[in-house]
N, C-alpha and C positions, 0 to 999 in steps of 0.2 A: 552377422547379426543385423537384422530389422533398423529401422528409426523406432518402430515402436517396441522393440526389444532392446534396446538401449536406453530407453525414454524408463520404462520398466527397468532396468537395472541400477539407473541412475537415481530413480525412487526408493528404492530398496538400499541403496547405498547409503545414501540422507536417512532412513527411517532408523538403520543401525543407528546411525552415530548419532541422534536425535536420540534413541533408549541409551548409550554407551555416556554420553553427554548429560545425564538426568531430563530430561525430559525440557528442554527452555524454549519457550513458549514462541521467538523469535522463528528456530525452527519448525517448531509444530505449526504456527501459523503458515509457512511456506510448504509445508507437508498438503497442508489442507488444500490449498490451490492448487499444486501438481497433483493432488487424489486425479482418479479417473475415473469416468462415468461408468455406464454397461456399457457403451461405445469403445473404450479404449481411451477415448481425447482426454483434457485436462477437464477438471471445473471449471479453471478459470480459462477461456479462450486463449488470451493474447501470451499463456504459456507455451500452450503448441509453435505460435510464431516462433516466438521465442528462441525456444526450443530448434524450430527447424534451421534459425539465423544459426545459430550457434555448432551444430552439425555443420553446416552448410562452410564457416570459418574453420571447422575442426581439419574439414574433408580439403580444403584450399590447403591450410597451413602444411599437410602430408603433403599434397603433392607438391608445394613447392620444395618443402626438404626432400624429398625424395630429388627431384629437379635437380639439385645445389648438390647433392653426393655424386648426381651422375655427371654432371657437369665438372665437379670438381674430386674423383676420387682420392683415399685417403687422405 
């Protein structure tokens, strides 16, 4: 999976549970910012950042658990 198809899934994930949730407005305010232009990006710029920080710590924190099993099996 992409960064922008995970960026996309992770919209789609929020958007359920934003209808699932009745619709609160907290959400849908944050809905509105990660929208996406025809480009793909965010509306709001500093989401993409955001965004790429946070992959960026997802993708570290794997490898270092991965690291920590291999290093220390079962």
């Amino acid at each position: 999976m992409t960064i922008e198809e995970a960026y996309r899934a992770m919209f789609l994930f929020l958007e359920k549970e934003w209808e699932l949730t009745g619709k609160p407005d907290e959400l849908g305010s944050l809905l509105g910012s990660l929208s996406t232009l025809e480009d793909g990006l965010p509306v709001d710029p500093a989401n993409w950042a955001q965004w790429l920080e946070a992959v960026k710590a997802a993708r570290e924190s794997t490898a270092e658990a991965t690291a920590l099993r291999i290093l220390r099996p079962g």
